[in-house]
C-alpha positions, 0 to 999 in steps of 0.5 A: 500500500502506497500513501502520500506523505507531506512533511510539514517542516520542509514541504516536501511530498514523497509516496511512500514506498519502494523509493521513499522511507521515514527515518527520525532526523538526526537532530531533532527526532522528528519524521523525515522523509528519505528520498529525493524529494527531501533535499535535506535528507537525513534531516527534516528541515534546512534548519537542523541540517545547518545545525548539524554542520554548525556543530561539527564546524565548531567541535561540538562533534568529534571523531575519536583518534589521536591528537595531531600535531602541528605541522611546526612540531612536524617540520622541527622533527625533519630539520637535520 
């Protein structure tokens, strides 16, 4: 069975389906629709996308690893 579905935040229309699924935005947990006609997509909206990518910008968001060093340390280490 087949049903249109409209999101109120982004406006956009999907049949839901084979092509299109509702996932839970990754910002906000509300529905989203998972297809191309959801230009925000995994999001439901323009404005939790630009959170999301806020967020990593600012480091609230980390990918867990090693510190770095710096490119100076780095360069010091090959002067001989």
């Amino acid at each position: 069975m087949t049903e249109n579905l409209t999101t109120a935040r982004t406006g956009a229309i999907a049949q839901v389906g084979v092509a299109a699924r509702i996932v839970k935005c990754p910002t906000c947990s509300k529905s989203a629709v998972y297809s191309e006609s959801n230009p925000f997509r995994p999001f439901c909206s323009r404005n939790c996308q630009t959170g999301d990518l806020a967020a990593w910008a600012t480091d609230e968001y980390r990918v867990p690893g090693q510190t770095m060093t710096s490119v100076d340390e780095e360069l010091t280490g090959l002067e001989d």
